[in-house]
C-alpha positions as CSV (number, residue, x, y, z in Angstrom):
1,X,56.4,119.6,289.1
2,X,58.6,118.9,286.3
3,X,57.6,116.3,284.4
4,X,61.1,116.4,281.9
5,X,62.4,114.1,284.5
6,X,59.7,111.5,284.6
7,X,59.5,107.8,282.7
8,X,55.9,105.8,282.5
9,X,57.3,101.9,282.5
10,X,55.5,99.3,281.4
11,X,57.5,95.8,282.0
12,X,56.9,92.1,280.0
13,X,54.9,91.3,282.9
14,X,52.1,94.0,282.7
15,X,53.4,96.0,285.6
16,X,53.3,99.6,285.0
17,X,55.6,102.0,287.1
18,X,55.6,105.8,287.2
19,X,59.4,106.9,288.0
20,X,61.0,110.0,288.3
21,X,64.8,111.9,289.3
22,X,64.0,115.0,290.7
23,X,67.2,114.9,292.5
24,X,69.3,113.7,289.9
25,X,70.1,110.6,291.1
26,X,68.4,107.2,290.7
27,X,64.9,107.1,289.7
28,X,62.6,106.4,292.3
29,X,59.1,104.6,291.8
30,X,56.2,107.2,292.7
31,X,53.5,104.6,291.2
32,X,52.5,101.2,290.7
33,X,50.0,99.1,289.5
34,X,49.3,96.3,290.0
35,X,50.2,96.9,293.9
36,X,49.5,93.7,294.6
37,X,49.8,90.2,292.7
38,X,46.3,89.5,293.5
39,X,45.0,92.6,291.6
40,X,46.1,90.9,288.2
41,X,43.5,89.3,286.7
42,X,42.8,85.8,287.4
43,X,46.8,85.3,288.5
44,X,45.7,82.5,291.1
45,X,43.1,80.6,288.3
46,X,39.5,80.4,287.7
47,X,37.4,79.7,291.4
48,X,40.9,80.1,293.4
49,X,41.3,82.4,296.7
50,X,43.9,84.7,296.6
51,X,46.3,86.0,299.1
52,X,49.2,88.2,299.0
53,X,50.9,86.6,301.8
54,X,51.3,83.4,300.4
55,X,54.6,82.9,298.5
């Protein structure tokens, strides 16, 4: 693996993506966290239920 084509992002909103190009084109995300929104810390409130399918 070459790892000279390969970004770490980390955006305003605390997501942090692993991206690379291998075939020179657009970067393509390999890696996420949070995968969900209910993996981010208290992101529904203290006491609340979360569930990814609600919008």
């Amino acid at each position: 693996m070459k790892y000279y084509n390969t970004r770490l992002f980390l955006n305003f909103t605390g997501v942090i993506q692993w991206l690379d190009n291998f075939a020179e084109a657009d970067l393509s995300v390999k890696w996420t966290q949070p995968r969900t929104k209910c993996l981010t810390y208290d992101v529904c409130g203290n006491f609340a239920s979360c569930n990814d399918n609600d919008k």
